[in-house]
N, C-alpha and C positions, 0 to 999 in steps of 0.2 A: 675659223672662229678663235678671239683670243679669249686666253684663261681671264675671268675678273681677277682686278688686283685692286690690293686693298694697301688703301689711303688713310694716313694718320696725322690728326691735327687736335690741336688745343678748340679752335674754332675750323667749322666749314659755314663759309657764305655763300646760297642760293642765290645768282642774278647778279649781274655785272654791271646795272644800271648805279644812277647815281646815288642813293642808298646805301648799296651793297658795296659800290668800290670806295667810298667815301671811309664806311664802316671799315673798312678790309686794312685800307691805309692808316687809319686812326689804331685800331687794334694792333697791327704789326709795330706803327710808331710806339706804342705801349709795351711791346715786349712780347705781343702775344705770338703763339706760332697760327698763323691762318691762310684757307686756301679759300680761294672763289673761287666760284665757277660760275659761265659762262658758257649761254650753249649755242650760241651764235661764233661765227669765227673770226669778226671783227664786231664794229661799233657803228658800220655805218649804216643805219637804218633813218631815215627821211620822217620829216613831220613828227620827229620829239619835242619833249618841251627844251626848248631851246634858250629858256629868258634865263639870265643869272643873276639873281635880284642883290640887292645891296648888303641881305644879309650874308647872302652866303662870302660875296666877295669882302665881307668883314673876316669872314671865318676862314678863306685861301689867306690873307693877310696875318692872318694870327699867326697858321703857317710857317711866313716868310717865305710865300711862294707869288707874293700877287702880281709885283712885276713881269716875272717872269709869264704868268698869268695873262696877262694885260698886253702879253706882245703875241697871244696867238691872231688873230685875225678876227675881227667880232666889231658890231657898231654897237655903239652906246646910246639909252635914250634916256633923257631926262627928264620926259614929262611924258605924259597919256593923253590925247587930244581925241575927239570922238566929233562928229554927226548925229543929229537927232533931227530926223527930217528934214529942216534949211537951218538950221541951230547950231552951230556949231558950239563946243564946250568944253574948255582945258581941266578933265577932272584930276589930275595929280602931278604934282611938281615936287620931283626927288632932290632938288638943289638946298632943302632944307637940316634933308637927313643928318642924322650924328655920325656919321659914317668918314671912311677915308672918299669912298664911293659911291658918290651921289648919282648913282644911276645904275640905270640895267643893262647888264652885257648880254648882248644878241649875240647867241656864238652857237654853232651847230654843237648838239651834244653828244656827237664822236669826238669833238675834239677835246672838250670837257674829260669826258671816257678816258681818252687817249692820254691825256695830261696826268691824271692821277694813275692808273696804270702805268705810265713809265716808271714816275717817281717810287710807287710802291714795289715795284720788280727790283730796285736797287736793295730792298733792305733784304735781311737772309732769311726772314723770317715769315717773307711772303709769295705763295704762289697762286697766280692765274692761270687756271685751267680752260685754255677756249675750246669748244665745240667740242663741252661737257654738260649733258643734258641729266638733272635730278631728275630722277621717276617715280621715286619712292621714299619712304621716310623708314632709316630701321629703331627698331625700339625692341628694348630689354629692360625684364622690371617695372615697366610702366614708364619709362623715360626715353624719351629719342634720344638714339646715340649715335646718330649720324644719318648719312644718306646713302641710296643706291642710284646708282645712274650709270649713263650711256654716255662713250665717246668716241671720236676713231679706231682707239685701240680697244675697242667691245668695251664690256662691261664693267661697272667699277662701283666700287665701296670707300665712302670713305666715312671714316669714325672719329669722332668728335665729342667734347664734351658737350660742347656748347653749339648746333646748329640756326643760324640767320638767315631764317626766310625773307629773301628780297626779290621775290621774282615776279612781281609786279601786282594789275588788279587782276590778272588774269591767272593769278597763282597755284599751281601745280600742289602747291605745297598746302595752302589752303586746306586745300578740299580733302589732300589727306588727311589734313589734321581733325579736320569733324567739328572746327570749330566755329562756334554761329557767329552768322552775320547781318547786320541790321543796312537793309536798305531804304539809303534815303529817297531813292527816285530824282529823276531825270528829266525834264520836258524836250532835251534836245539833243542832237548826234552834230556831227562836225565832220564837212569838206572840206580836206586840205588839198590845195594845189601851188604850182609855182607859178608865176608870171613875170616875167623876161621888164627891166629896165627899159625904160623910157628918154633921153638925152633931157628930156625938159619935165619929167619925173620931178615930183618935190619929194626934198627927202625927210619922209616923217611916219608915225606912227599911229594908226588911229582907226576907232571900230567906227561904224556907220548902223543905225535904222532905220529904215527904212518901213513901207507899207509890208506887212508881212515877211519880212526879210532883215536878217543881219550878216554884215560883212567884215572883215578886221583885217586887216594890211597891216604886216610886218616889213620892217628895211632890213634885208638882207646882206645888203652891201650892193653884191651884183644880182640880186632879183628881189622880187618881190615873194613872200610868202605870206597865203592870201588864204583865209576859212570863210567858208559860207555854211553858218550857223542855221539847221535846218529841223525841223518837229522831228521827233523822236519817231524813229523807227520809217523815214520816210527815203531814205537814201537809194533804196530799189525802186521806187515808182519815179523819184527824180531821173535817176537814169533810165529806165525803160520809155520816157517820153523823146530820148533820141538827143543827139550833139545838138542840133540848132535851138531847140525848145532849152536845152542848158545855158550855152551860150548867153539864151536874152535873158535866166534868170540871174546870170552872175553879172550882167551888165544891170540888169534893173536894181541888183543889190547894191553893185559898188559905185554904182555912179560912174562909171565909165564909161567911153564909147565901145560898141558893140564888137568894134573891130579888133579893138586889143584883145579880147578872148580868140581870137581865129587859131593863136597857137593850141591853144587847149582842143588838139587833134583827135585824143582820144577818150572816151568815158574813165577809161581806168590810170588816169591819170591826176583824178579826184580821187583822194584815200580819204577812206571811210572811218573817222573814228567814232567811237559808240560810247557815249558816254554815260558815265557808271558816278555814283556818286555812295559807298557803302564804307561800312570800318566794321570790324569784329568786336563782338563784345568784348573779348578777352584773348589778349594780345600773345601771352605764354601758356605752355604748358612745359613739364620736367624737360630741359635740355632744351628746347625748341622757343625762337622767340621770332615773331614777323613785326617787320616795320615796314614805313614806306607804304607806296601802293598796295603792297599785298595785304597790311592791316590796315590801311583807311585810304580808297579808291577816293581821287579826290575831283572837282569838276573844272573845266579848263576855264572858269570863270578865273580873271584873275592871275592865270598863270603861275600859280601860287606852288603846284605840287612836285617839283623838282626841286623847291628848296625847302618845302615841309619834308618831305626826304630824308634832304643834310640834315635837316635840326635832327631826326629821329636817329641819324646816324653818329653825331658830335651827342648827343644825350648819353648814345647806344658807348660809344667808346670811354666817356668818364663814368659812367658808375660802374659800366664791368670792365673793363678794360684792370683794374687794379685787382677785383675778383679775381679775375682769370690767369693773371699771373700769381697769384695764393693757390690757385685750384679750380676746380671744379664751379663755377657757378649756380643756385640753388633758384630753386624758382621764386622765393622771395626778392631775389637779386633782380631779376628778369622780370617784376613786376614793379621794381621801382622805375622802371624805363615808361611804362605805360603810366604808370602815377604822374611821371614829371612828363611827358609829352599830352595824354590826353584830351587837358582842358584846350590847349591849342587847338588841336584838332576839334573839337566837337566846336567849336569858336569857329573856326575857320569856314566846317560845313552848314554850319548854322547859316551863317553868312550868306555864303555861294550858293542855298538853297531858297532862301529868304530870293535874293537876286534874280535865280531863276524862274521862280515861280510869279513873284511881279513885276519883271520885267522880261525876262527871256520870253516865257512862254509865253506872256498877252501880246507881245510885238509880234510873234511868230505866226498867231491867229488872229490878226486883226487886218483886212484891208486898205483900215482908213492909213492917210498919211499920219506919222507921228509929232507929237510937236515937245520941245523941251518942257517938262513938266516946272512950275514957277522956282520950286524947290533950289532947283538945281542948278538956275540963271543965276542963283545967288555963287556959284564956284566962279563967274566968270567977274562978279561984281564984286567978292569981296575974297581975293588970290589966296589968302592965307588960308582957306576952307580946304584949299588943296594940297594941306599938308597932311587931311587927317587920311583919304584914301592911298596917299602915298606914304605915310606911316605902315597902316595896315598892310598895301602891297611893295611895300619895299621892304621891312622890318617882319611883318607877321604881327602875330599874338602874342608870345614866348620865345625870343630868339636865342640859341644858345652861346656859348663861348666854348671854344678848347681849352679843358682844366690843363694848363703846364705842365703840373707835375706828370701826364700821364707819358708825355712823347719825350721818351728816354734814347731814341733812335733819332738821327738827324739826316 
């Protein structure tokens, strides 16, 4: 058994995701002393959100990292193409954008991970703690002042003025905190699977509806990553109907022949996500602030919530990041983050819940074939309509910038 030891930092960050590491690098770039933690012992974990929309790669550019950026391995898509029964329809074309980056980078987010972890290990100011598990919140006076947690070398403490819950929607930290949460609800859960390239494969990007069923195909480069969008809380009776009965419904979804599923050998080979659509009413208390998934679970409509994230993490680092090198941050400081992020967020899930409810959930329980609603024949009839859903999903509601003054580190 080893002794706990105790850990000393300006900031400690919960969660190593894109959030948290974004946060961690923007803060040490500021001057701050900060550690994350990390309770996995790498990054590679399968079926994250993977899209890097045009705002964030505004924000790697700000930077002066994006080439460097741009040369890990990832395909680019420029527009969102869909199926709607035999309908096909171009709902977003990023070639508009104000951006360097008119388009979204498909790129697995370990390597994402992996990218800003190196860079941030250079400065002196910053450490990554892998397969260090938070357990606990401590608090003195009525203020967190850090964390306790678990790692290979046993137990550990680390003290902090300022502690950054980022450890997702499934947050540990959370629930320590006691603080409420407003949920939006959900009509539906999410199969993720891979599927193996094609030689006469098109290469593109595009959701499909189908009679009770939705399907989305992503290009991966070398495979395909492929969701079968399914009613809420149905994912064990799907699987307990057996491989073949699977099989014909991921063929009946994607339009596929039957046969290209045969690699899909095993049921657990389909990962189950659950989707959660919630945000806290109130993002801080003394010492303690949650962003990200952990203060507003967001829905994979959209693909929106890896880069709602970074904006809470680029927010998170210009208005305390200059705090923190003063001192102590006060919870007034820690609520101007939730003031300036907020409306986004509650914009965004308004949005993605709005979508779910008229169109997720009625496609999902309806038999009939679907057919393009007249609305929406107007994206294909008149191109420039489809710059508003590709504003919103490339750009957001609120996107931010990196303040200069704050990255005093290079």
């Amino acid at each position: 058994m080893h002794e706990s030891r105790s850990i000393e930092a300006q900031c400690c960050i919960v969660g190593g995701g894109p959030a948290g590491m974004m946060a961690g690098y923007l803060l040490a770039r500021a001057g701050v002393d900060v550690v994350v933690l990390e309770k996995h012992g790498d990054f590679l974990r399968d079926f994250r959100g993977d899209t890097i929309h045009p705002s964030t790669l505004e924000l790697i550019d700000e930077l002066g990292l994006l080439d460097e950026f741009l040369r890990l391995p990832h395909a680019e898509m420029t527009h969102i193409d869909g199926l709607v029964g035999r309908d096909s329809i171009r709902l977003a074309d990023f070639s508009h954008l104000p951006t360097r980056c008119k388009f979204i980078a498909l790129m697995p987010q370990w390597n994402f991970l992996d990218f800003f972890a190196r860079h941030a290990r250079r400065l002196p100011n910053f450490r990554l703690l892998m397969k260090a598990q938070a357990t606990d919140l401590l608090k003195a006076d009525n203020r967190v002042n850090g964390v306790a947690g678990v790692g290979d070398d046993g137990a550990f403490a680390v003290r902090a003025g300022l502690t950054i819950a980022a450890d997702g929607r499934h947050s540990l930290l959370r629930e320590r905190s006691g603080l409420a949460v407003r949920d939006l609800g959900a009509p539906m859960d999410v199969l993720w699977l891979r599927l193996s390239k094609q030689p006469d494969d098109e290469a593109a990007t595009f959701g499909r509806i189908s009679a009770g069923a939705m399907f989305i195909v992503i290009d991966r480069d070398d495979y395909w990553q492929c969701a079968l969008v399914i009613r809420k809380g149905s994912g064990a009776a799907l699987k307990a109907q057996g491989l073949a009965a699977f099989r014909d419904l991921l063929a009946r979804a994607s339009g596929l022949p039957r046969e290209r599923f045969e690699e899909i050998d095993d049921l657990d080979k389909a990962k189950l996500l659950t989707v959660t659509v919630d945000r806290l009413e109130r993002w801080a208390v003394p010492g303690l602030l949650f962003i990200g998934d952990s203060a507003h679970a967001m829905s994979p409509v959209g693909g929106v919530g890896i880069n709602l994230a970074i904006q809470d993490a680029v927010a998170t680092a210009n208005i305390l990041g200059p705090t923190l090198q003063a001192g102590r941050a006060a919870l007034a400081d820690l609520n101007r983050v939730q003031a300036r992020r907020a409306f986004a967020v509650r914009a965004t899930q308004t949005l993605q819940v709005f979508i779910q409810n008229r169109v997720v959930g009625p496609s999902l329980a309806s038999a009939a074939e679907p057919h393009l609603p007249a609305p929406m024949k107007l994206f294909n009839a008149l191109p420039f309509l489809q710059r508003i859903p590709a504003r919103l999903i490339g750009l957001g509601v609120r996107p931010e910038h990196i303040d200069p003054r704050i990255l005093i580190e290079g």
